[in-house]
N, C-alpha and C positions, 0 to 999 in steps of 0.2 A: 504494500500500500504506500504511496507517495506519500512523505510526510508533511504535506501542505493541507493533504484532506483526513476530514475527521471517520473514524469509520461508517459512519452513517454516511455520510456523504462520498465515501468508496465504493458502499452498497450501492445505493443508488446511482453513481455514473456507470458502474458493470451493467446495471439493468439497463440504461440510457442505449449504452454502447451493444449490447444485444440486440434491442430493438432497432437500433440502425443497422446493422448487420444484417437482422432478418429480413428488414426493410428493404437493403440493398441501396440505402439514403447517398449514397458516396456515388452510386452510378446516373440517381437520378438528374436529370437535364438542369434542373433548379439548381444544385448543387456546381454542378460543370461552369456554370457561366458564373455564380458569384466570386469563385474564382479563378474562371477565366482559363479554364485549361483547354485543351487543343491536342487531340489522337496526334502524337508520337512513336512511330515504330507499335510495338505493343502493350504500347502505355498511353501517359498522357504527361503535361510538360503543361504550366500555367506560364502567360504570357507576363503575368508579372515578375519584376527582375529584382524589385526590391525585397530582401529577405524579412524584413518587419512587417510584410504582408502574412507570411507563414507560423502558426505554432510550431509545428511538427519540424526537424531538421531535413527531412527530404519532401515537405509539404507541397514544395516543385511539382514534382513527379509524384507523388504518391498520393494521390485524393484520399483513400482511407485513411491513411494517417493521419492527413492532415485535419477528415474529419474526428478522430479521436482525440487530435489533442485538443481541438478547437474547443468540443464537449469539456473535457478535462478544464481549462481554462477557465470556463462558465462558472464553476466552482472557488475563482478565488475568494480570499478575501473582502469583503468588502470595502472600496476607496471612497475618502472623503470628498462630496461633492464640488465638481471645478476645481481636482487637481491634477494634476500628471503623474504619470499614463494614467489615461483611462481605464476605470475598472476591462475589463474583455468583451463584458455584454454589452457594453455602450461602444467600446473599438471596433466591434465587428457589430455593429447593431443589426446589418441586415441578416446576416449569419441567425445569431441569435433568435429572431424572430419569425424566420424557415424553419427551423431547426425547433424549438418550442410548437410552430406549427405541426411539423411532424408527428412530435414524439409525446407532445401532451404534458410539455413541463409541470409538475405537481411544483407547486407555487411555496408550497412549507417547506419541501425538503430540498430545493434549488431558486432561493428568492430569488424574483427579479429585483436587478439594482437601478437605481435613481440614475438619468439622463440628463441633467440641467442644461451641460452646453448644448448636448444635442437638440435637447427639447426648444429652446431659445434660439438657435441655427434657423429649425424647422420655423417656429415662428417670423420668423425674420424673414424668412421668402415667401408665407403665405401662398403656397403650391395648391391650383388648381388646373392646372392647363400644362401642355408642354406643345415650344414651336421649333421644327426645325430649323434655323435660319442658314443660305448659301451667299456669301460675302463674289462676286463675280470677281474670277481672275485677273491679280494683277502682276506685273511681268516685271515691277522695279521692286521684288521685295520677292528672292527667289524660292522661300518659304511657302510664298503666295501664288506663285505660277501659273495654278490648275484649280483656285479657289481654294475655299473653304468652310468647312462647314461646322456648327455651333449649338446647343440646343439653348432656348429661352423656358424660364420657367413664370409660366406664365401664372398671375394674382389672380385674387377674390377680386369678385368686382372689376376686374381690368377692363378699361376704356380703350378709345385709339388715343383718347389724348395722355392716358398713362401706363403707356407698354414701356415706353424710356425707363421706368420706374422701376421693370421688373428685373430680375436678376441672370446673368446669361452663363452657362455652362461650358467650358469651353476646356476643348485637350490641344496641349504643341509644345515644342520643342525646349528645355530650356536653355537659352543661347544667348550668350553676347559678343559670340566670333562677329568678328568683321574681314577676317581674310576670307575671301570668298571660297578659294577651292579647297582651305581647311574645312568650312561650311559645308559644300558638298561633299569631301570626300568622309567627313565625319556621319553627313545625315543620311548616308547611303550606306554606311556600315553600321548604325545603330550608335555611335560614338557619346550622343546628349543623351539625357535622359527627358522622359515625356512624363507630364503633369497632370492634371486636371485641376482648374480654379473656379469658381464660384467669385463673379464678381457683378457690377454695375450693368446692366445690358446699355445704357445710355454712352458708357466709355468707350463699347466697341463698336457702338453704331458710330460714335466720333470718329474713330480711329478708321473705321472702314468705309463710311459714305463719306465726312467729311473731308478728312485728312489723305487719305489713300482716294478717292472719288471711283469707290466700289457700288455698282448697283447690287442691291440685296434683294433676294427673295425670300419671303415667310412662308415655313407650311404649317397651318396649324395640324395638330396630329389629335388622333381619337383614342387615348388612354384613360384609363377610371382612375378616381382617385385614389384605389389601393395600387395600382404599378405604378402610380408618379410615385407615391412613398417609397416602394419599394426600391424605385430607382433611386431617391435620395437619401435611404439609408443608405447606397452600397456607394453614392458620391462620399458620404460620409466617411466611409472606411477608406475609401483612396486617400485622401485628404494628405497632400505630403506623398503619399506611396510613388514610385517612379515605375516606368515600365522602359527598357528601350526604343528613340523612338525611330524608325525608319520611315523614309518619303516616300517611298514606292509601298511599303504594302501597312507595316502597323504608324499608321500616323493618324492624323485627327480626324478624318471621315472613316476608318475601321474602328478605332474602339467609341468611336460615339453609337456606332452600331451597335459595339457591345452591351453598353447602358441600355439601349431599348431592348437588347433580347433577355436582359436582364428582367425590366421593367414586365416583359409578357415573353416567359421562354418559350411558347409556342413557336415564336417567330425564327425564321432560321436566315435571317437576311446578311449575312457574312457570307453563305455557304455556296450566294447568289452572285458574289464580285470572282472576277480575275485576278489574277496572281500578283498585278500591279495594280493600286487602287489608286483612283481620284474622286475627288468631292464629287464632281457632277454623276458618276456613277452611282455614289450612295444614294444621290437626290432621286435617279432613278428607281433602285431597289426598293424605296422606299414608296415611292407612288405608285408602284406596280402592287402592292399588297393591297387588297381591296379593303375599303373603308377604312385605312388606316389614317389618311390624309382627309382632312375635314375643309380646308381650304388654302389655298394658295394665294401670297399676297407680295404687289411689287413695292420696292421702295425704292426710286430711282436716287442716284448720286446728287451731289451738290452741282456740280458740273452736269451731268446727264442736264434737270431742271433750268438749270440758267442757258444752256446753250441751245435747250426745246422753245424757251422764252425769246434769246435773241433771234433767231428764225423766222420770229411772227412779225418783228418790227422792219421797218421799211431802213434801206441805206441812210434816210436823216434821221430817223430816229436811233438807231446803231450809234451814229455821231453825238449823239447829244447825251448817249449812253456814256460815251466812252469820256467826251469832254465830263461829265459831273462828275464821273469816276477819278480822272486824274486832276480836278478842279481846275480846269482851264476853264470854266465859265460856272457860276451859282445858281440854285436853286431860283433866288429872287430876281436873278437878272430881268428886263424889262422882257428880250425878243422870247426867252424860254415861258415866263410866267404870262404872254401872252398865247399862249397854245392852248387849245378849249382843253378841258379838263380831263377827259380820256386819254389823250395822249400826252400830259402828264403824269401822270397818275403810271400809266404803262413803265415809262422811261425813268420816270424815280423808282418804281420798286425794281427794274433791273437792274439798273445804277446802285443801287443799296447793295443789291443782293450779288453782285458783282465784287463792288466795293467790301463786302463781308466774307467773299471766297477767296481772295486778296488775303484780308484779316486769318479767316484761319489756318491758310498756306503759310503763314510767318511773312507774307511779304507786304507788310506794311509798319511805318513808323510812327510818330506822335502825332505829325499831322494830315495822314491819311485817315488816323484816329478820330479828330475831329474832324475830319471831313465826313468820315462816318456818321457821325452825331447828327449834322445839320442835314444830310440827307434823310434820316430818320425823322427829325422831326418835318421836315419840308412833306417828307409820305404821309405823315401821320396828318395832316394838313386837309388832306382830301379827301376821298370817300373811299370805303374798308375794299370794294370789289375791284377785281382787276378781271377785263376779260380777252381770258387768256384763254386758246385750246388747249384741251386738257393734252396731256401728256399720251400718247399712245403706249399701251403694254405689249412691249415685245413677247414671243416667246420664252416659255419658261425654259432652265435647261436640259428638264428632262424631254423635250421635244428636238433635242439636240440629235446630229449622229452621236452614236457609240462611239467610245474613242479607239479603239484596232481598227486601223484597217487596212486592207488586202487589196495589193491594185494588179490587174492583168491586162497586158499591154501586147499590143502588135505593130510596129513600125517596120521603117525603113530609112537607111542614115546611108548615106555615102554607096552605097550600090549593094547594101545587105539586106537583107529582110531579118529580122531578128523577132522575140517574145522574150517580154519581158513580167516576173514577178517582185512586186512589193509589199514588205510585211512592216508597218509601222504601228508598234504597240502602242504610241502618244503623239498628238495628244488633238490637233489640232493646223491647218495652214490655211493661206489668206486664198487659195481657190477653192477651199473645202464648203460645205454648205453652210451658212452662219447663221442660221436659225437657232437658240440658244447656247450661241458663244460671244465674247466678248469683241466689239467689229474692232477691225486692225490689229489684232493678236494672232502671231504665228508661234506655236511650241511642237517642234519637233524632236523625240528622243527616240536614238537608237532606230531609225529610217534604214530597213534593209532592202537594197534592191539588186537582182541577179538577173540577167541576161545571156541569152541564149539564140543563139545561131552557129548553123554549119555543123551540129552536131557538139557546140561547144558550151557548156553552160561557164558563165565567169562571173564573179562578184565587178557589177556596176560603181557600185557604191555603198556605202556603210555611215550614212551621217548620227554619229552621236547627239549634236545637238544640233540645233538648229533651229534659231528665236528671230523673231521680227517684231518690233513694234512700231505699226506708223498710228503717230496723234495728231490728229488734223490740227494744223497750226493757222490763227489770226490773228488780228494786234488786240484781241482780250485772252485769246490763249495762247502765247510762248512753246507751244510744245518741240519738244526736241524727238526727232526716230531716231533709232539704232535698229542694228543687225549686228548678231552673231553666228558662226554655227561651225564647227570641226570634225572632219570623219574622213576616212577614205571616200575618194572618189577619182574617176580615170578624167585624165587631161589627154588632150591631142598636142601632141608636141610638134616640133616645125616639120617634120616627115611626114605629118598625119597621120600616126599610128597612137591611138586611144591606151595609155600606161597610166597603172595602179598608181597614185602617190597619197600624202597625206596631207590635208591643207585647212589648216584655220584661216577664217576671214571675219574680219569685224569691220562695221562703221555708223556712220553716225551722218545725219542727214534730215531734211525737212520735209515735211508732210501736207496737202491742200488739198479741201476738200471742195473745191467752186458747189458740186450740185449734191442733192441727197443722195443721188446712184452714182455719184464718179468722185473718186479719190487717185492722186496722184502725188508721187512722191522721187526725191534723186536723193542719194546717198554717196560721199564720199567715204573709200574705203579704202583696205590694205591687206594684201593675202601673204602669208607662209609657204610655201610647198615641200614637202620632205619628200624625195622618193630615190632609189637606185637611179630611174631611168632618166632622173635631173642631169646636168653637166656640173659638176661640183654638188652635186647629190640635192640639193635646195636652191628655190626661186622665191627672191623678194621682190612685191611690187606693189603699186599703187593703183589707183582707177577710183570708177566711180560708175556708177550703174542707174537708171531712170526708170519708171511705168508709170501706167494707167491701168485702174480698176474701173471696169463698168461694168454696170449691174444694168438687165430687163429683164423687171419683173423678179420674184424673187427666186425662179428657178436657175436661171442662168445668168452668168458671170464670166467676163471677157478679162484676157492680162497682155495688155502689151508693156515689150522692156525691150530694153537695148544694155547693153553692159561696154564697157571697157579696162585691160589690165594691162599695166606694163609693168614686164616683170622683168630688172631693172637691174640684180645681183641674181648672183649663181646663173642657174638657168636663163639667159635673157630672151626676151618671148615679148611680143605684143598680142594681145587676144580681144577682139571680137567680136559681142553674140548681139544678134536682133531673134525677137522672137513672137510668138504669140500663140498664150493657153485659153482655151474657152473649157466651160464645167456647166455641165449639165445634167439639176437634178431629178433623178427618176422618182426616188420614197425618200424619205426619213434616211436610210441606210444602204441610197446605194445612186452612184451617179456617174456619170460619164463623162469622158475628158478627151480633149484634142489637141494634141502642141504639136507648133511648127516652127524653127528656130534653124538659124545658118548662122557659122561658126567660122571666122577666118584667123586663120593661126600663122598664117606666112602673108607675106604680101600677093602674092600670087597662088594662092591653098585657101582651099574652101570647102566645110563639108556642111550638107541639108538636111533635117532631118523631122521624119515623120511622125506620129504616134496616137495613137486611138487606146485609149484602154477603159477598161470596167472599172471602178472599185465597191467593193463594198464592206461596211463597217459594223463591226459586232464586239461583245462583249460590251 
């Protein structure tokens, strides 16, 4: 008998611990997910890494164990309330309360012990509701890439005018690297550790629509009020606990999944993703489960709103926008406060609201500040309506493709006829269908493409990464584009023979969007090239490259580009490409493509080239 327990209370956890045994409590589903374990070989392995999760020394791997010593635990002493450590029944309070459920805890011979912080926690979120929320992809915060997604727990009585109020649930990374590729090469091998916190929901709506100028989606979800609890006892037990966190599969769109299969373990929504996970996928899984999703709700950005608003105002009015913003003319001047009162009224509240996305960008100083002020009261001045159309709701993003996807091609380049396969497990490119994605975002990981003519199959290319951001830029928004992207792929060298090399290119470049369906953009850049069949084995060089996006209709989308590179060390080479892709969508997940591009690599050398292919996207 352990000498912490009295014999009475020896008896009765033998009995406890039979009954579970009998019970077979250790196999059941309820039990697997509150801690999180996961078929290993012929076992199981819980995904938490933190060992102050476990009683048991192999509590890892050994669910029975771990369920006995948990039992055993329940038995300590009793702790004096609001001290450290928590008594066990309150540490593990969801535990506890399954477990009691089970086995019919006799109340004299295993008191339940007093909760205070917990109980006061509990109160302090007033849990009635839970929302999932998906923050839309952002490309300068590489944590944020593919989104992300959050749950809210939603109040008694919650209004629209007080969900800011309510408290948001949130798992990621803990990090304050700023070397980037220590960043990635740590969040790709599990290196941080992952969290869960319980905070403000009004902080992250800051941080993500304001600050970041993230559109968000709300889902409200249909759980009773006993799985909210449930879920926020086992928040409870995390509290502090760490897990490893990885960005391709256990990061914060996988274990928030955990919490709901928690919440209601019938649910088996893990078992439904791909072996690399992103937020937009769980948002899927999640709405494919019938009646789980009660409503779907948009919240556009700061920017989204202010740029739907400048749209409606005519080029004078834009001007008058922009003069009160940077106080080149006032509120009371004679010609402005002579304009009938609608179009007042218009032109201050965007000037405000302009003048305020300024403010919480950090780009303003003391007297932007007050310029602030007098534009506010000049608004305040006039009458409360402004009539403005309303904002349209795009596509949500599970109306999105899947993100794999599979392209099958048939061309002709230079007097071959070839087939070509592409396998791209992410994420996303600016000819793909952008029905709930983020416009001007390209993220491509690990792009494999192989081609095949004459009997000869050869790797094409192999792009690791490969990021595009164009922000449409005008004199209210500053934005800057960049491109990235590194991986094998075959260059035609001055023989015109297509050889394997390795070539990073970045740049940085401006963005214009004249019409709603036409976006254009030029970038100044610079390539790397590593390969054997280099002359001094690598090619440094500069360029700069151009297109056009055009959209008719929302099926199809046209790209024309022109490229230029002179490559200037090692290998010297002039290279270029004119081209032009059209995309054509059939469903949701699957569309058609045509590129036609001429490539001059000698002054006198030219190769043409054709291409038709399928794709379609799953998972």
């Amino acid at each position: 008998m352990p000498p912490s327990l009295y014999a009475a209370d020896w008896v009765y956890l033998q009995s406890l611990l039979t009954q579970a045994h009998t019970q077979k409590l250790a196999e059941h589903r309820e039990w697997q997910v509150l801690l999180h374990y996961q078929p290993s070989g012929s076992g199981h392995v819980s995904e938490v890494d933190d060992p102050r999760f476990f009683h048991a020394p192999n509590g890892q791997t050994n669910p029975i164990a771990e369920l006995e010593a948990t039992l055993k635990a329940f038995f300590a002493p009793p702790s004096k309330p609001n001290t450290k450590p928590q008594h066990p029944q309150c540490a593990f309070i969801a535990r506890y309360h399954w477990l009691k459920q089970q086995l019919n805890f006799d109340s004299v011979r295993l008191p339940p012990q007093p909760c205070p912080a917990f109980d006061k926690w509990l109160a302090q979120l007033q849990p009635a509701g839970l929302s999932m929320i998906f923050p839309a992809a952002y490309l300068n915060n590489p944590a944020s890439m593919f989104g992300h997604t959050l749950l809210r727990i939603d109040q008694v009585n919650q209004t629209e005018q007080t969900r800011l109020l309510a408290y948001a649930l949130n798992y990621t990374a803990a990090t304050n690297e700023e070397n980037g590729l220590v960043f990635a090469i740590k969040g790709i091998t599990g290196g941080y550790p992952g969290l869960f916190s319980v905070l403000p929901y009004y902080k992250k709506v800051k941080e993500y629509s304001d600050l970041e100028n993230r559109n968000l989606w709300e889902y409200q979800l249909n759980f009773t009020p006993q799985e909210i609890h449930r879920l926020l006892r086992h928040v409870w037990e995390l509290d502090k606990i760490y897990f490893e966190y990885y960005f391709f599969d256990e990061n914060c769109a996988y274990h928030l999944l955990s919490l709901l299969e928690v919440a209601r373990p019938s649910l088996h929504l893990r078992e439904q993703l791909p072996p690399w996970i992103i937020p937009a996928d769980t948002v899927r899984v999640v709405v494919a489960v019938p009646s789980l999703v009660k409503q779907a709700v948009f919240r556009p950005a700061s920017t989204t709103r202010l740029r739907h608003a400048l749209y409606q105002l005519s080029p004078q009015q834009q001007d008058w926008v922009y003069q009160l913003a940077q106080g080149e003319i006032a509120p009371e001047e004679s010609h402005f406060a002579a304009l009938d009162v609608t179009t007042r009224t218009q032109v201050l509240e965007v000037a405000y609201d302009y003048l305020y996305y300024q403010h919480q960008s950090r780009q303003t100083d003391k007297t932007k500040a007050r310029r602030l002020r007098k534009l506010l009261i000049a608004r305040s001045r006039l009458p409360s309506n402004v009539t403005f159309s309303p904002l349209p709701t795009p596509p949500p993003p599970e109306q999105g493709h899947a993100s794999f996807r599979m392209t099958m091609g048939w061309g002709y380049d230079d007097g071959q006829y070839y087939q070509r396969l592409r396998l791209r497990p992410a994420y996303h490119d600016l000819l793909d269908p952008e029905a709930g994605y983020t416009p001007g975002a390209q993220i491509n990981f690990f792009d494999l493409s192989l081609r095949h003519h004459s009997s000869s199959l050869k790797l094409d290319a192999l792009k690791l990464i490969d990021i595009v951001s164009l922000s449409p830029r005008d004199r209210f928004f500053k934005s800057l584009s960049w491109k990235i992207n590194t991986g094998w792929q075959r260059r035609r060298l001055n023989e015109g023979k297509r050889s394997l090399i390795y070539r990073t290119n970045g740049g940085a470049g401006l963005s214009y969007k004249p019409a709603a369906n036409v976006q254009g953009y030029a970038f100044l850049e610079s390539s790397l090239d590593i390969g054997g069949a280099l002359r001094h084995d690598y090619a440094l060089g500069l360029g700069g490259s151009a297109g056009l996006f055009i959209d008719v209709g929302s099926r199809w989308r046209g790209h024309i580009y022109a490229s230029v590179q002179r490559f200037g060390l090692g290998h010297t080479q002039t290279l270029h490409e004119i081209g032009m892709e059209q995309r054509l969508t059939l469903s949701q997940n699957n569309a058609l493509r045509l590129r036609l591009n001429r490539q001059d690599f000698t002054k006198d050398n030219a190769a043409s080239q054709i291409e038709l292919s399928w794709q379609w996207y799953f998972w």
